[in-house]
One Martini backbone bead per residue (centre of mass of N, CA, C, O) as a GRO file, in nm:
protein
   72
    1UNK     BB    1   0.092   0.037   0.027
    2UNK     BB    2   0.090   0.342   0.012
    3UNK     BB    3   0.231   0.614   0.099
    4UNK     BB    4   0.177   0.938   0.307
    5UNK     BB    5   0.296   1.247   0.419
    6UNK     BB    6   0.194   1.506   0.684
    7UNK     BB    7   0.210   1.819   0.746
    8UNK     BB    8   0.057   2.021   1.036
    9UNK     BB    9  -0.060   2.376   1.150
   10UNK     BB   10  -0.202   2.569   1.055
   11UNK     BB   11  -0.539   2.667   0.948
   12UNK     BB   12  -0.510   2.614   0.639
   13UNK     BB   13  -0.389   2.314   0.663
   14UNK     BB   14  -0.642   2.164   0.757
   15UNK     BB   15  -0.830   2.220   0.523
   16UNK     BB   16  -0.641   2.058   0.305
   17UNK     BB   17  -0.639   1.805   0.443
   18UNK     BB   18  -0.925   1.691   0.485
   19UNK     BB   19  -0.917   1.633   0.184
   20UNK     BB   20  -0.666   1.489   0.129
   21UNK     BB   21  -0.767   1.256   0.304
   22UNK     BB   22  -1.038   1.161   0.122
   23UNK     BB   23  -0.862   1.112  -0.107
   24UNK     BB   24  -0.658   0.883   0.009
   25UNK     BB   25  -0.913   0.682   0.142
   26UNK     BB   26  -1.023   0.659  -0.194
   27UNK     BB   27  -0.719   0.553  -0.257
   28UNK     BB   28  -0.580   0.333  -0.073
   29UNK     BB   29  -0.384   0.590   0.124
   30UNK     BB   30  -0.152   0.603   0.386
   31UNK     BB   31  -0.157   0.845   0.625
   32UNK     BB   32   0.087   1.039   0.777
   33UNK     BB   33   0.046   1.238   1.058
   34UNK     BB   34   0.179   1.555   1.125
   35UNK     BB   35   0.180   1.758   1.442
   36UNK     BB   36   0.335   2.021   1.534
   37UNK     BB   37   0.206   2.220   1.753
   38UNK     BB   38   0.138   2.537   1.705
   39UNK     BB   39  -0.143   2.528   1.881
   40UNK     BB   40  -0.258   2.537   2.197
   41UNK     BB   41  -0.559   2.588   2.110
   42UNK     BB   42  -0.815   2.389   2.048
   43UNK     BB   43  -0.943   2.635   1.867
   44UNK     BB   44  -0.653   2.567   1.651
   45UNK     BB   45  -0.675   2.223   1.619
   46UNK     BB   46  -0.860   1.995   1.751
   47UNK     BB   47  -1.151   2.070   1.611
   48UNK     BB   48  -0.998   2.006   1.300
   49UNK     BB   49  -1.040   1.693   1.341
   50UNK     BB   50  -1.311   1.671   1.420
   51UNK     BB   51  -1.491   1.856   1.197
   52UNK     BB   52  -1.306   1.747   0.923
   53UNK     BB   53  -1.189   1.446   0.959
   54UNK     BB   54  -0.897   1.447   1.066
   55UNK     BB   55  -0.721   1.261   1.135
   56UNK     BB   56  -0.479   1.148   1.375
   57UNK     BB   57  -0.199   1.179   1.491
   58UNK     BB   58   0.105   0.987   1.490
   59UNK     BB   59   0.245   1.300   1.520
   60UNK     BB   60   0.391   1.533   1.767
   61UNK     BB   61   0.611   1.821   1.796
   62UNK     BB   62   0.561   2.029   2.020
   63UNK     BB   63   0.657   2.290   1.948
   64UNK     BB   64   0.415   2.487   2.132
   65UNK     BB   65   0.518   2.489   2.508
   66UNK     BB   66   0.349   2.729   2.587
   67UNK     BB   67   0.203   2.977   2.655
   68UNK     BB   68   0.003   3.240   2.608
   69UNK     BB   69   0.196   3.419   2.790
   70UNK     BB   70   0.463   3.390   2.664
   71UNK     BB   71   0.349   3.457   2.338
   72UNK     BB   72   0.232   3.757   2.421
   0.00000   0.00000   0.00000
């Protein structure tokens, strides 16, 4: 089976991912998804794999473990 590897992060690349990902699951195309781990806030990351039905990620690089007042 083919593989695909994808990596998101920012709120654009989910939108992007979504689609990608239904194509690729009607092509039985196996995506190894990694999330950056840029947003630290659910409603900025984990609410669009719920929501666009976007795989969970099977690796996460949490990039951005600061809190949100350290980023600000």
């Amino acid at each position: 089976m083919p593989k695909i590897l994808t990596i998101v992060g920012a709120r654009p690349q989910f939108v992007k991912a979504a689609a990608l990902s239904r194509a690729l699951k009607k092509y039985g195309i196996e995506e190894i998804l990694v999330h950056t781990g840029q947003h630290f806030d659910e409603n900025m990351a984990e609410i669009f794999f719920r929501q666009m039905e976007i795989p969970q990620p099977k690796y996460n690089l949490g990039i951005n473990s600061l809190s949100h007042g350290a980023m600000t």
